[in-house]
N, C-alpha and C positions, 0 to 999 in steps of 0.2 A: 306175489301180491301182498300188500300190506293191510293190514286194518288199524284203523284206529280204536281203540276200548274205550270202555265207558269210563273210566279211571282217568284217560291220558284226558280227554274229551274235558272232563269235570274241572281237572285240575287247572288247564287252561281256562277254562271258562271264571273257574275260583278266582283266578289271578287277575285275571280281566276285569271282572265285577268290582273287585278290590280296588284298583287302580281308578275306575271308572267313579264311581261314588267318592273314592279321598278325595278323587280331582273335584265334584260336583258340591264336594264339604267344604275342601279347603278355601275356594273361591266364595263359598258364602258367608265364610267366615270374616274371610278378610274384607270383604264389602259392609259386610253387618257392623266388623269394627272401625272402617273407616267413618260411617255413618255416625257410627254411634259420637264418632271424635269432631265429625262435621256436622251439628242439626240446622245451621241455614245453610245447608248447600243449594246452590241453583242447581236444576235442571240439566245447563250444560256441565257444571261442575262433578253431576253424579256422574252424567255418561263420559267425560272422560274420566272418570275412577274406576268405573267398571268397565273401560274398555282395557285399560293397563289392567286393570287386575286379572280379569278372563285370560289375557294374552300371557301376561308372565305364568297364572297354573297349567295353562295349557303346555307352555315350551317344557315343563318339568313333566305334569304328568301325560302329555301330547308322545313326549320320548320315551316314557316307562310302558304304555301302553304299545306304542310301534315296538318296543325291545321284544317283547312277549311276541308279537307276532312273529316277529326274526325268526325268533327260535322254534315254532312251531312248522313255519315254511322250510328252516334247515332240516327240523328232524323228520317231517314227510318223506323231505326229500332224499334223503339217505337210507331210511327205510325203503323206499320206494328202488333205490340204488339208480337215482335220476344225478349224474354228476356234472351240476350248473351250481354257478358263481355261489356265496354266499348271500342269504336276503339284507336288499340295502334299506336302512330306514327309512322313514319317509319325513320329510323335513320340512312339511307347511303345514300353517295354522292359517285357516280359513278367513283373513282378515276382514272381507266382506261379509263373509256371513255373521263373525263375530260383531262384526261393528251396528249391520241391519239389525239383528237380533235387540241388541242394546239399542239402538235408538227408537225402534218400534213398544218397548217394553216402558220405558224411562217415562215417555210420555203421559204413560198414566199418575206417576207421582206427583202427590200434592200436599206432600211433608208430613201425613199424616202416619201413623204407627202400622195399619192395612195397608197401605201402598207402598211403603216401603220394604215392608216384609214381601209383597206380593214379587216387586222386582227384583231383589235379593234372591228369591226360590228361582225366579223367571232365569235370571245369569248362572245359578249355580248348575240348571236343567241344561243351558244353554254348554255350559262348559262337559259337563258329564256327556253328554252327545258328544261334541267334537272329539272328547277323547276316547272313546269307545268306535268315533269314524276313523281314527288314526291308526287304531290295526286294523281295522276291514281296507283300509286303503291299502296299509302295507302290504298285506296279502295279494290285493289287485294287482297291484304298481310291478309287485315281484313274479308275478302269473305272465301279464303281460309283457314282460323283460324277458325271464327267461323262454317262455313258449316262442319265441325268434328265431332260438337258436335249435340247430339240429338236437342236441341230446335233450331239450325241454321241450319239445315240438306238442308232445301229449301233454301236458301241466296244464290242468284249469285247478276252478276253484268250485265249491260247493254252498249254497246257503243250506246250512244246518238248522232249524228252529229246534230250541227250548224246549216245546211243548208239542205234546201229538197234534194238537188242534189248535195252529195257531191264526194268524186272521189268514182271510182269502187272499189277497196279495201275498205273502208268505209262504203261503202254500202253495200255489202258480209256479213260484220262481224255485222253489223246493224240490218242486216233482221233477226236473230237469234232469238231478244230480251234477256232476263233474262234468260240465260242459263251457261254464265262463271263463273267459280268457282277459277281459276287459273290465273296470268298471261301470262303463256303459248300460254293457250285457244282465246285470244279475240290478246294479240299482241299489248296492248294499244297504243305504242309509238310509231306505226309501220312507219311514214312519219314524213318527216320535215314538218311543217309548220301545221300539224293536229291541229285542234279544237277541234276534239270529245271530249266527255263528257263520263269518265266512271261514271257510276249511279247505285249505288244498290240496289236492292231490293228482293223480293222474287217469287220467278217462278212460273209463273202461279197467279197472285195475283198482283203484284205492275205494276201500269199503270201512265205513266208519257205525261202528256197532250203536243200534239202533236206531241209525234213520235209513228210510228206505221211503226213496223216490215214487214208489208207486202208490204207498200212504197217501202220499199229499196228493197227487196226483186227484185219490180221490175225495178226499177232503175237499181240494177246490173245484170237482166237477160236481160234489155229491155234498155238500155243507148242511143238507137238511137230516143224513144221515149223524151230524155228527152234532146236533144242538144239544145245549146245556153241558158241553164238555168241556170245553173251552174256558178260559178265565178272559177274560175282556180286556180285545185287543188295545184299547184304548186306557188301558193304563185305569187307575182308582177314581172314582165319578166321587169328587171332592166339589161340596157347593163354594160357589162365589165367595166372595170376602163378606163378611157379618159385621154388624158393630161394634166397636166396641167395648171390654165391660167395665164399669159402672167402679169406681173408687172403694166403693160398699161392697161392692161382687168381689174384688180382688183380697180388700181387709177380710172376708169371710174364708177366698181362701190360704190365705199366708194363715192366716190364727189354725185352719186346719193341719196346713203342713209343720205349724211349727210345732204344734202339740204331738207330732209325731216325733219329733227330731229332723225334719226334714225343710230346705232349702229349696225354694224357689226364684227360679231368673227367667226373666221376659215374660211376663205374666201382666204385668200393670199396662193396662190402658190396650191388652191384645183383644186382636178381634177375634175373639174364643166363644164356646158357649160355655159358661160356668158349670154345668152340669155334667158337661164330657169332661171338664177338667178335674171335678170333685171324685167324679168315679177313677181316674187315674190316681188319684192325693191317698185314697183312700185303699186304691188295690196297694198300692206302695207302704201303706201304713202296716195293713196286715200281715205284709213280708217283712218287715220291720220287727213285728212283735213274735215273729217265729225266730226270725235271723236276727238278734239284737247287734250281731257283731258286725250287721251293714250299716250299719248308722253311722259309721265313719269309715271309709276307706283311703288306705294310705294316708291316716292322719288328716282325711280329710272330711266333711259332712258331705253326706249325701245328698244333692241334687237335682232337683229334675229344672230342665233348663228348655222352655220355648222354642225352636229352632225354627227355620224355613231350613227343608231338606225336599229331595224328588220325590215326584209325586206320590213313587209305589209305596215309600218308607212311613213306615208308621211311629219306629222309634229307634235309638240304637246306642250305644253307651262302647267304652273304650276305643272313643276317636283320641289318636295321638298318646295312647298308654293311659289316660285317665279313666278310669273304671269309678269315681268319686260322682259325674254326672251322665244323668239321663237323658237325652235330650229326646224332643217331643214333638215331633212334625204338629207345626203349626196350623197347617190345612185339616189335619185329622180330628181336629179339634173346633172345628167351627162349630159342628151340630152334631150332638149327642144322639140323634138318630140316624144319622149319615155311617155314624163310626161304630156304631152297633152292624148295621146293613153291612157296609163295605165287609167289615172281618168277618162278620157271619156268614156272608157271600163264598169268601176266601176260605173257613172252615171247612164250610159243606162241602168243597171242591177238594177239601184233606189239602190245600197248597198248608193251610197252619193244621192242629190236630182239630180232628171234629169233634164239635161236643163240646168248644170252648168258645166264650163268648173276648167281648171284649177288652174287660177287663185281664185278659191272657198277655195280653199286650206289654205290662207292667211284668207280671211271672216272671215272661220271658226275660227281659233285662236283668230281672232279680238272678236269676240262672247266671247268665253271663260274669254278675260282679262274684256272686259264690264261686263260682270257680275261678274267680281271679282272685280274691282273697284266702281260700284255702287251696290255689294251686293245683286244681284239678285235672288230672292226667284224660283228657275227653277220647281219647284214642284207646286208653287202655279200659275204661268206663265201657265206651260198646263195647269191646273184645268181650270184656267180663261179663256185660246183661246179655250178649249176643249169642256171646262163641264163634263170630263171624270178623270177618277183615275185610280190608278193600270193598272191592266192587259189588265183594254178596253182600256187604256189610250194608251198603246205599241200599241197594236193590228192597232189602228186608225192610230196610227203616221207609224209604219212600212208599211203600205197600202199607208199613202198618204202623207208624208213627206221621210223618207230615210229607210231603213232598218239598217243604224247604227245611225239613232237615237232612234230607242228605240232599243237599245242592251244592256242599261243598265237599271236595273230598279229602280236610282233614278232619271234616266232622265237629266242623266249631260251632254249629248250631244246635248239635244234637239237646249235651245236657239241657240246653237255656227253651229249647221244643219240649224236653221232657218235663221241665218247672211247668213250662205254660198250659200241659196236659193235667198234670197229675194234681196241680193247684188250682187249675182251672176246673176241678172235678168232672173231666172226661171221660172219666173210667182206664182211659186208654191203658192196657195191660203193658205195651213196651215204653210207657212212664213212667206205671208202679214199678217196674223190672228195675227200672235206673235209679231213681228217686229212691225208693224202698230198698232192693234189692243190692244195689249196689255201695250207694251213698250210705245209706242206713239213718236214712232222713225219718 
């Protein structure tokens, strides 16, 4: 009998995530700058631009994301000592659904700076789904292929969720375990914003360390037992598009960021609140005045840049090796009292460190460029505040640092969780460990 660890688990999933967001970026970007090259484009003229564009990130990252699945269905399978075919790709891009998606979205555009950002986010969501369906499909496609044949006859698949508590459909199809053999059956894609994890294995036989079927089971017959535990199935409750701001809102805050040393883009004429935006200008200032040597990186000034990115992201910086900008989910930014709530939500829940408000946001980033510019060894960092590796290494940090900093299992979140802790003045002891202790910050 094989099991899966939480190690092998993470690291797929790491990979996946990766794949999934570059694809949901790259698409937004290329739409954002087509935009940007085209401002009278018709209506028709957007949605075919974003219908080629979704379609050509997808063929790229549609096949990076099925490759990952490949390898996860071969190494079951061998573990398992199940000896069937190698996993075959899977080689469609959902042309209808890409096309419906785009032309229901499009619609709403009326050239202004809010609806165009809106449907920019809309297709990048759009494309991050299809490529996150491309290995749950693959997984299916190759379940159902081999479970045909005599030596694959026992081969299903599993939906693994993320989280102990995830929604009630989720956990339905969870409490099953290794019973799907079909697409059909399990429904993979069945929600926006899902996590799950299809996982194959063979019935009765593959055991994947820490999900257990009978959890869910009562999760979805018993959900009253498990409120307020959960992070909300529905993804970050972002208000509607805002107006606007104001030629005077914007000069107030460029004079801010400049007096920092600091660059602003997509800021003029966004439909922001000035005040969530002031609070970002200004946590960035104060990492500034600690960290003077981020004021430019790679010869470059530092940035923070407006973006449409998915819904869950609040910010994230070293897209494509540049660590010079920040970029700034645009939604997160509507209402300074939305973005207090939502992260303070996500705190309390230790998904970020508790005890840190919004302003954490910025930290975190700042974490990430610091150890890009002084080259920060983040693996040997834990080892050292730790004295722990691998999988105790998560286990400790998700208990008592953040639940997304060990989400991945090279540990790339950790240092940039421990800025967000220990600047965010959390107290959090395995921040000062790192920050203090290690760093000698």
């Amino acid at each position: 009998m094989a099991s899966i660890d939480k190690a092998a688990l993470a690291a797929y999933r790491q990979s996946l995530d990766r794949v999934c967001s570059g694809a949901g970026n790259a698409a937004m970007d290329a739409l954002g700058e087509w935009l940007d090259a085209n401002p009278g484009a018709s209506i028709e003229e957007c949605r075919e631009a974003a219908i080629a564009i979704a379609g050509g990130t997808l063929e790229v990252y549609g096949d990076a994301s099925s490759s990952l699945a490949c390898d996860l269905f071969d190494s079951v399978m061998e573990a398992e000592g199940v000896a069937v075919p190698a996993a075959q790709m899977y080689e469609g891009v959902r042309e209808g659904a890409v096309e419906g998606t785009v032309r229901r979205v499009v619609g709403d555009v009326d050239g202004s700076q809010v609806s165009l950002g809106a449907f920019t986010q809309a297709v990048g969501q759009l494309v991050e789904r299809e490529t996150r369906l491309a290995a749950s499909t693959t997984v299916e496609e190759n379940v159902e292929r081999v479970a045909k044949t005599k030596e694959g006859r026992d081969v299903r698949y599993a939906r693994v969720p993320t989280r102990a508590v995830p929604c009630e459909w989720c956990a339905m199809l969870a409490s099953r375990g290794f019973v799907y053999r079909s697409a059909e059956r399990a429904d993979a894609a069945s929600h926006h914003h899902c996590t799950c994890t299809i996982v194959p294995g063979v019935e009765g036989v593959t055991e994947v360390a820490g999900y257990d079927p009978g959890h869910y089971y009562d999760v979805w017959q018993h959900p009253e037992r498990y409120e307020g535990e959960a992070l909300a199935s529905s993804g970050i409750d972002w208000p509607d598009h805002v107006k606007p701001i104001t030629n005077d809102q914007f000069k107030e805050l460029r004079e801010l960021a400049d007096n920092a040393g600091i660059k602003l883009r997509g800021f003029r004429h966004a439909g922001i609140d000035p005040e969530a935006a002031r609070s970002h200008i200004e946590a960035a200032a104060r990492m500034l005045d600690r960290f003077p040597e981020l004021r430019e990186v790679d010869g470059r000034p530092l940035t923070i840049r407006l973006s449409g990115m998915l819904s869950d992201d609040f910010a994230g910086t070293g897209y494509d090796g540049d660590y010079s900008v920040i970029r700034i989910s645009e939604e997160s930014l509507r209402s300074k009292e939305a973005l207090e709530r939502e992260y303070g939500r996500l705190a309390s829940e230790r998904w970020f460190v508790e005890g840190t408000t919004s302003e954490s946001v910025i930290f975190h980033e700042m974490g990430h460029i610091y150890c890009h510019v002084h080259g920060v060894d983040v693996s040997s960092v834990v080892h050292d505040a730790l004295m722990l590796d691998g999988s105790e290494a998560l286990s400790y940090l998700e208990e008592n640092l953040s639940q997304y900093s060990a989400s991945f299992f090279d540990f790339r979140e950790v240092v940039s969780e421990a800025f967000a802790g220990y600047y965010g003045n959390s107290g959090n002891e395995v921040a000062a460990a790192i920050v203090e202790g290690v760093l000698g910050l």
